[in-house]
N, C-alpha and C positions, 0 to 999 in steps of 0.2 A: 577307626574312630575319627580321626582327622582326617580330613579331604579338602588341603589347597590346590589348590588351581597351578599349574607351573608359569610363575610370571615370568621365568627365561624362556622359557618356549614361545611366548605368548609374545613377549617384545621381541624377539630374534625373528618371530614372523614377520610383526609387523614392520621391521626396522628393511628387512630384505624384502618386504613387500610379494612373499610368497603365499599368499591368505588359500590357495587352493593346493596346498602340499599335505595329506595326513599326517606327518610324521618326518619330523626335521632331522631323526637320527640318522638319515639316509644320508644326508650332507655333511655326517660326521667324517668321514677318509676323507672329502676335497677337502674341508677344512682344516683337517690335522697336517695332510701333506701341504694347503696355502702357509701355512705357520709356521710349519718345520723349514720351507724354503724360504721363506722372511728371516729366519731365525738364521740359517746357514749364510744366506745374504750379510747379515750384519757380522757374523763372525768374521765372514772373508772380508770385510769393509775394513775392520777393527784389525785386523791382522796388516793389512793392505797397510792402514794408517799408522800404523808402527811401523812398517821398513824403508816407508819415505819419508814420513816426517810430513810436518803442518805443510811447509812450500809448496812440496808436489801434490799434496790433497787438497790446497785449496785452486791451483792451477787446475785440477780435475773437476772443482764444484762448479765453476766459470763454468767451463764444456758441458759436465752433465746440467746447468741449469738451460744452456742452449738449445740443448739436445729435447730437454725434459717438457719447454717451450713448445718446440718448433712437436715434439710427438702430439700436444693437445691441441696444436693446431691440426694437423694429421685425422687425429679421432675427430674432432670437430665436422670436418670437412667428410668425411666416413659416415658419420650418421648425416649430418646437411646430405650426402649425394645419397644413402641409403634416400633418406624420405622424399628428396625430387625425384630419383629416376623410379619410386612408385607410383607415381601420380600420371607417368608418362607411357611408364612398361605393364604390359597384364604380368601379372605376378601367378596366376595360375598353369604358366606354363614355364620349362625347364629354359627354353633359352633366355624367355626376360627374367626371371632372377640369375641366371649368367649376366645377361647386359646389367642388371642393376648392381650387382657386383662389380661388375670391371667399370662400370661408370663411378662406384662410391670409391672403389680402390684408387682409380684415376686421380678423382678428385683430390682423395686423401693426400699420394704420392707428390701432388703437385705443390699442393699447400706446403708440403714437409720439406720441400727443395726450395718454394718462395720464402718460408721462416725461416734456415739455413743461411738462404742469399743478403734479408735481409739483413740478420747476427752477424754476418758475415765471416762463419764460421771456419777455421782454418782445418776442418775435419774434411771438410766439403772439397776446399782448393785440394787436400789430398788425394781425394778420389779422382777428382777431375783429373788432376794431375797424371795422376797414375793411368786412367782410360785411356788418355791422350797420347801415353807414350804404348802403352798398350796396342790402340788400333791403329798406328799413325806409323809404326816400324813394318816391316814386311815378315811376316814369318818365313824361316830359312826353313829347310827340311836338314833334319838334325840325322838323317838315314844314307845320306848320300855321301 
């Protein structure tokens, strides 16, 4: 007798800008497992935040805001190198979307060490740190 229109369907397209999907139920599992890991994420946060205490959580919000930074500089530079090395590379063939890949990854990776550098994140001197003593000792043979 009644026949509405589903207006969550109808804005849940519009909103993810999938207007050529018949049938958004198909997106129902990623979207229960994206929410169920959102949802475990905040538990283990919340849990996290109880056995340190405020001090050590907000000494972690400093890092994860550097971090959180320096990663949209990252994607930023990922999609900037996606759209130059199309313009450059034929994309109809297998090796130039390899190149255009390792060129947007490049770009990304580079950006995400220069926002690092310049936070001057002390996550970063740890790695370095570590590389350094890493490649810099001689490995012994542990067999002889």
């Amino acid at each position: 007798i009644f026949s509405f229109p589903n207006l969550f369907e109808y804005y849940f397209k519009l909103f993810l800008d999938i207007g050529d999907l018949s049938d958004i139920r198909i997106l129902g599992l990623v979207f229960a497992f994206s929410l169920s890991s959102v949802c475990y994420f905040l538990f283990l946060l919340l849990s996290f935040f109880i056995r340190i205490g405020f001090s050590g959580f907000r000494g972690m919000l400093g890092s994860g805001g550097r971090i959180l930074v320096a990663s949209l500089c990252a994607a930023g530079g990922v999609w900037g190198g996606l759209n130059i090395f199309s313009r450059f590379v034929d994309l109809s063939t297998f090796s130039g979307v390899v190149l255009q890949l390792g060129g947007a990854l490049l770009t990304g990776g580079i950006l995400y060490i220069l926002s690092l550098i310049i936070f001057r994140a002390p996550e970063l001197k740890i790695i370095i740190k570590s590389m350094r003593s890493e490649f810099s000792s001689p490995t012994l043979d542990k067999t002889s």
